[in-house]
FIDO-633231 format. One record per residue: y, z, x of N, C-alpha, C, O in turn; residue in three letters. Coordinates in steps of 0.05 Angstrom, whole numbers, padded with zeros to 5 digits, always signed. Example, Ala and Ser with C-alpha at 12.3 -4.5 7.8 and 13.67 -1.06 7.14 Angstrom:
-00114+00156+00264-00090+00156+00246-00066+00156+00264-00066+00169+00285ALA-00045+00142+00257-00021+00143+00273+00001+00157+00258+00023+00161+00268SER
% end
This chain:
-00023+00000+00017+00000+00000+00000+00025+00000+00018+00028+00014+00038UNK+00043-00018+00008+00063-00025+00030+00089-00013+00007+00113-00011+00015UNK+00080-00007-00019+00108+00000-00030+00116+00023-00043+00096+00028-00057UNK+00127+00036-00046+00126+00066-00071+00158+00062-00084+00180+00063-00073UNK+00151+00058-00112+00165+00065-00128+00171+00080-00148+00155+00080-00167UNK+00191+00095-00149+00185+00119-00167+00213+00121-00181+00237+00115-00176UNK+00194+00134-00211+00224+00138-00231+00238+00158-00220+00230+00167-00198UNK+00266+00172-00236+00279+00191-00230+00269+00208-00230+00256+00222-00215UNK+00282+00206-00268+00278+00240-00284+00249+00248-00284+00231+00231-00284UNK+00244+00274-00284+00213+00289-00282+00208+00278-00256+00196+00297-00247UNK+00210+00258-00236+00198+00257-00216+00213+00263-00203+00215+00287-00200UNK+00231+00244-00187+00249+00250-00158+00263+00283-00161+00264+00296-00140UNK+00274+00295-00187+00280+00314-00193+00261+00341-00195+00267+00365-00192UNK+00239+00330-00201+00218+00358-00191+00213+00387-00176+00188+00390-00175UNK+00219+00397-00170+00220+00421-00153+00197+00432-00146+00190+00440-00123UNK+00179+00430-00173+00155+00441-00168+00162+00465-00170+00182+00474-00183UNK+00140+00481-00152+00143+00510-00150+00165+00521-00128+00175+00543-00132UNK+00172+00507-00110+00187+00520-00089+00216+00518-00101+00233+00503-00091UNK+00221+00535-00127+00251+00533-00124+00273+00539-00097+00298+00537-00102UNK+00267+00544-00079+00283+00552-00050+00286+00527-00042+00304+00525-00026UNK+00272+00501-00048+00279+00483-00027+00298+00469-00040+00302+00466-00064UNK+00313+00456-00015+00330+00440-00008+00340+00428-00028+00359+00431-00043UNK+00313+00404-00022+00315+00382-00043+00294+00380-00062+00283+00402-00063UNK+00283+00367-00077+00259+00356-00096+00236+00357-00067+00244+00355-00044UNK+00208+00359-00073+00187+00352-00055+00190+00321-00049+00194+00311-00027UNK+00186+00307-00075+00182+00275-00074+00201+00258-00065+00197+00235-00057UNK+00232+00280-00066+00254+00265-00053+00245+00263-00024+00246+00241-00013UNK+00233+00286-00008+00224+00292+00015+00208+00275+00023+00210+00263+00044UNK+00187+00271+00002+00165+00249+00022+00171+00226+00020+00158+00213+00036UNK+00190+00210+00003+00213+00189-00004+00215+00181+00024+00205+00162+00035UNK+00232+00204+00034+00247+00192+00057+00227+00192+00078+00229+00173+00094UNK+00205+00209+00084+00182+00212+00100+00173+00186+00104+00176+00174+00125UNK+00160+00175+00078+00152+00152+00065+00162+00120+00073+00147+00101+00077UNK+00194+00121+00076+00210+00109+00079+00215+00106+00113+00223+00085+00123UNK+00211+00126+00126+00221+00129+00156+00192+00119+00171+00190+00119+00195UNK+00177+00114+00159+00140+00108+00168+00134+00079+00158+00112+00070+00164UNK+00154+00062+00143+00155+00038+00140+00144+00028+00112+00140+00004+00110UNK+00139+00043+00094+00143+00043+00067+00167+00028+00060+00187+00031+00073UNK+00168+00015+00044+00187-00001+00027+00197+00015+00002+00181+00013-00017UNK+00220+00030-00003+00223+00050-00033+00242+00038-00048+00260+00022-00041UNK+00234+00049-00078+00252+00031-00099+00252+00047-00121+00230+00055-00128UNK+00275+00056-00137+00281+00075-00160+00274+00057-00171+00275+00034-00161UNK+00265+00062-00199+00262+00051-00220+00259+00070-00248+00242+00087-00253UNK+00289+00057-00269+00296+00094-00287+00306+00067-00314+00317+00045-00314UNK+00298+00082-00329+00308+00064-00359+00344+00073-00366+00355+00074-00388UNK+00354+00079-00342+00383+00088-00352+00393+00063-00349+00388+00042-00336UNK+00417+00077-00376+00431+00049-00375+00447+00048-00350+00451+00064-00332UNK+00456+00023-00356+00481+00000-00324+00502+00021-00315+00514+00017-00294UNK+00507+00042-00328+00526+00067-00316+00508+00084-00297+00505+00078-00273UNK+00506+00089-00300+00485+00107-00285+00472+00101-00252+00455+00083-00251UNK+00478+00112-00234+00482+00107-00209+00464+00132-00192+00471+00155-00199UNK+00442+00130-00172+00441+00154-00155+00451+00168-00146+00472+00163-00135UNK+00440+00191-00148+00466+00226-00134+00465+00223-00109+00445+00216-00096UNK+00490+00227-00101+00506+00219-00075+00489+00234-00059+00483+00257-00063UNK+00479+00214-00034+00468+00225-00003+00443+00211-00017+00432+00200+00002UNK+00430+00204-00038+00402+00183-00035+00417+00156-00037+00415+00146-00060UNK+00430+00142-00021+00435+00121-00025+00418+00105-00005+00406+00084-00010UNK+00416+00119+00019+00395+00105+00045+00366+00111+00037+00349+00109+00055UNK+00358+00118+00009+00333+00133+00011+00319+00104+00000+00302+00094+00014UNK+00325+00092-00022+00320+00066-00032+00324+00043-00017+00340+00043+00002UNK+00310+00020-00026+00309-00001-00011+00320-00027-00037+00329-00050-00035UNK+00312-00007-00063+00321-00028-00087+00318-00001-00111+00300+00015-00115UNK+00349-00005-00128+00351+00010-00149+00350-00001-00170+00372-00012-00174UNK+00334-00004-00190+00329-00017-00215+00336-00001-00242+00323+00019-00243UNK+00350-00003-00260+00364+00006-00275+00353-00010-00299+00346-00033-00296UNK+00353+00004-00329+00340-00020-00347+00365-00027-00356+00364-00051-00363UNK+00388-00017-00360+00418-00023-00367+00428-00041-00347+00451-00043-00354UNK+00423-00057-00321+00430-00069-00305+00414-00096-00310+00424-00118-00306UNK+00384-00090-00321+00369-00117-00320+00359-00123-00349+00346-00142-00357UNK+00367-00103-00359+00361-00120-00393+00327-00113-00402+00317-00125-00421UNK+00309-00091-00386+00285-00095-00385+00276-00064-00392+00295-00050-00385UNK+00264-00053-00398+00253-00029-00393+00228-00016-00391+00216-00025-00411UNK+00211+00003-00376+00181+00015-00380+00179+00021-00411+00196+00032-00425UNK+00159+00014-00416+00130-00001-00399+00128-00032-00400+00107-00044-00403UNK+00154-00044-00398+00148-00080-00396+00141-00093-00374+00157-00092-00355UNK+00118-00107-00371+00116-00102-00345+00126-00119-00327+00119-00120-00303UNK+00147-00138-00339+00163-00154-00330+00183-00135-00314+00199-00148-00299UNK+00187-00105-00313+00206-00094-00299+00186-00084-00279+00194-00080-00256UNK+00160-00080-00284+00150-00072-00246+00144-00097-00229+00141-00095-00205UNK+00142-00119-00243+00140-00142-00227+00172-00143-00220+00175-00158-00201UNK+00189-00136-00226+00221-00150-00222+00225-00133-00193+00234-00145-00174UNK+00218-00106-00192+00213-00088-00173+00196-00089-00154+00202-00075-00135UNK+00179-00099-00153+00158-00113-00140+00167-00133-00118+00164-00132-00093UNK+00182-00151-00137+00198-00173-00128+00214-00170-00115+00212-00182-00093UNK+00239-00154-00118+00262-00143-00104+00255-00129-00082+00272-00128-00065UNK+00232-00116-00076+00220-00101-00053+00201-00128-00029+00193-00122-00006UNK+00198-00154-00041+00201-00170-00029+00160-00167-00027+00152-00178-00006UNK+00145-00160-00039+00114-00146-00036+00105-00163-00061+00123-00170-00077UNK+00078-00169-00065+00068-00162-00091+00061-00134-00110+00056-00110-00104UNK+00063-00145-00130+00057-00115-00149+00032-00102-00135+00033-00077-00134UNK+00004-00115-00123-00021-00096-00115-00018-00083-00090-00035-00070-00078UNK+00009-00087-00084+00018-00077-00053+00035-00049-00054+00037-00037-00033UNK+00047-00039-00080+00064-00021-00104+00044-00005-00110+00022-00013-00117UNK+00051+00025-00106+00046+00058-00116+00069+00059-00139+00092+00061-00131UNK+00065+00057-00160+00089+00064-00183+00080+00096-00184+00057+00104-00181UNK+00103+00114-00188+00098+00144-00198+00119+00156-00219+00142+00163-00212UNK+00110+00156-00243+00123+00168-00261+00115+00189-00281+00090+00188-00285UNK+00125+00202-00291+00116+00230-00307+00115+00219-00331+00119+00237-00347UNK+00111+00196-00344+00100+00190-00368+00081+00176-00373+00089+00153-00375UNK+00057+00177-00377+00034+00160-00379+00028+00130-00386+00016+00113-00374UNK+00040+00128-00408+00056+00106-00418+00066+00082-00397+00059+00058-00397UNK+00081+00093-00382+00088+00077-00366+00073+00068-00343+00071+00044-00336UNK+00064+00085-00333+00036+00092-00308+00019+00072-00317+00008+00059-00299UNK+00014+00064-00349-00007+00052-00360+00010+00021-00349-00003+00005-00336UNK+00033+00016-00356+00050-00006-00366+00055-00018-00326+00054-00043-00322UNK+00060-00004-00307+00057-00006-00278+00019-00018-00270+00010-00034-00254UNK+00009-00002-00285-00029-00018-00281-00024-00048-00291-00030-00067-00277UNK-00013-00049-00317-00019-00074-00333-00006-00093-00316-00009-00117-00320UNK+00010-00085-00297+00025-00108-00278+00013-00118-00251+00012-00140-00239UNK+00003-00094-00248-00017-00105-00220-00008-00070-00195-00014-00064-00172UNK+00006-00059-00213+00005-00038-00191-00018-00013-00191-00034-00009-00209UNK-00015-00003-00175-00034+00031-00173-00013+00045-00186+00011+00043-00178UNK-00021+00060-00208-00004+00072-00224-00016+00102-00221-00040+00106-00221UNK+00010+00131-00215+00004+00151-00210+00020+00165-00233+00043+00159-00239UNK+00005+00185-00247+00015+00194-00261+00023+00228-00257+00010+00248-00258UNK+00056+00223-00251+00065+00252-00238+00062+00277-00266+00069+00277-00290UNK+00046+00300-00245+00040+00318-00271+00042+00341-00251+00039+00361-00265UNK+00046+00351-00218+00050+00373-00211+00056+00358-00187+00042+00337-00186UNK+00068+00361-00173+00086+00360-00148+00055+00356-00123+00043+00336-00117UNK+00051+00381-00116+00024+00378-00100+00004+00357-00106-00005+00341-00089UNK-00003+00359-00131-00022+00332-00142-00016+00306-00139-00034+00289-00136UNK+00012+00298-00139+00018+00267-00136+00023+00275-00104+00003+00265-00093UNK+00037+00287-00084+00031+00279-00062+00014+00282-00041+00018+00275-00017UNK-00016+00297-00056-00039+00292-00042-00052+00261-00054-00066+00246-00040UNK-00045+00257-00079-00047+00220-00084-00032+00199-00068-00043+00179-00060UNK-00011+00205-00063+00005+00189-00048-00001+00188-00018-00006+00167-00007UNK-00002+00204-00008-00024+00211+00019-00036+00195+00031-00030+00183+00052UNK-00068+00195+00007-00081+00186+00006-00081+00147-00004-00096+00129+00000UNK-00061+00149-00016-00053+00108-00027-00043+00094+00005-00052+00076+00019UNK-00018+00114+00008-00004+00102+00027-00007+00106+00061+00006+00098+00080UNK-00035+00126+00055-00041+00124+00088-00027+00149+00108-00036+00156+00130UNK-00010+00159+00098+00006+00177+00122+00009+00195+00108+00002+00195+00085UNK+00021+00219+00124+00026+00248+00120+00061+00244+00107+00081+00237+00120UNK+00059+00249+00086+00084+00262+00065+00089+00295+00066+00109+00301+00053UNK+00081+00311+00075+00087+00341+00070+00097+00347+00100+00087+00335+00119UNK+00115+00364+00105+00116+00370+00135+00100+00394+00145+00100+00400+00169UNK
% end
């Protein structure tokens, strides 16, 4: 897997259990992820206003917005668009989002779809998709 894309809300925002840290876990292995030659790409059904919180701007490689492209999860014309913009095919794409639905709608496209449900659980999955150590 050469790509990870992940929604916002419930994911990149996660805390998990360690409220003391920093940042989100997933924001963490994002950039982990990202610094090890991963290709990363938000992908959030907000509308065309809606912009990343300042300091993840270097964390993405492509921000997909469904208010920017007219598209939204679970169509799977928006994980192929993401796909596309990351310059990969969709079977080359880790999608990770906290709604099943969508997870389902990222398979129907051609990606490995992860369905975020506890912080530790998706990044011993991710780990394991993308080959390298995410946790420090």
């Amino acid at each position: 897997m050469r790509g990870l894309v992940l929604d916002f809300g419930g994911v990149l925002t996660d805390h998990g259990d360690d409220l003391s840290a920093t940042e989100p876990p997933l924001l963490a292995a994002t950039r982990q992820a990202r610094h090890r030659g991963v290709l990363t790409a938000m992908l959030s059904n907000a509308d065309f206003l809606w912009r990343p919180p300042a300091g993840w701007e270097d964390l993405f490689d492509v921000v997909i917005t469904s208010g920017e492209v007219g598209l939204a999860k679970p169509d799977r014309r928006i994980y192929l668009l993401a796909a596309e913009r990351l310059g990969l095919p969709a079977d080359q794409c880790v999608f990770v989002d906290d709604l099943a639905v969508n997870v389902r709608g990222a398979a129907e496209a051609g990606m490995v779809g992860v369905h975020h449900q506890s912080v530790s659980a998706t990044l011993e999955e991710l780990e394991i998709l993308l080959q390298i150590p995410l946790r420090g």
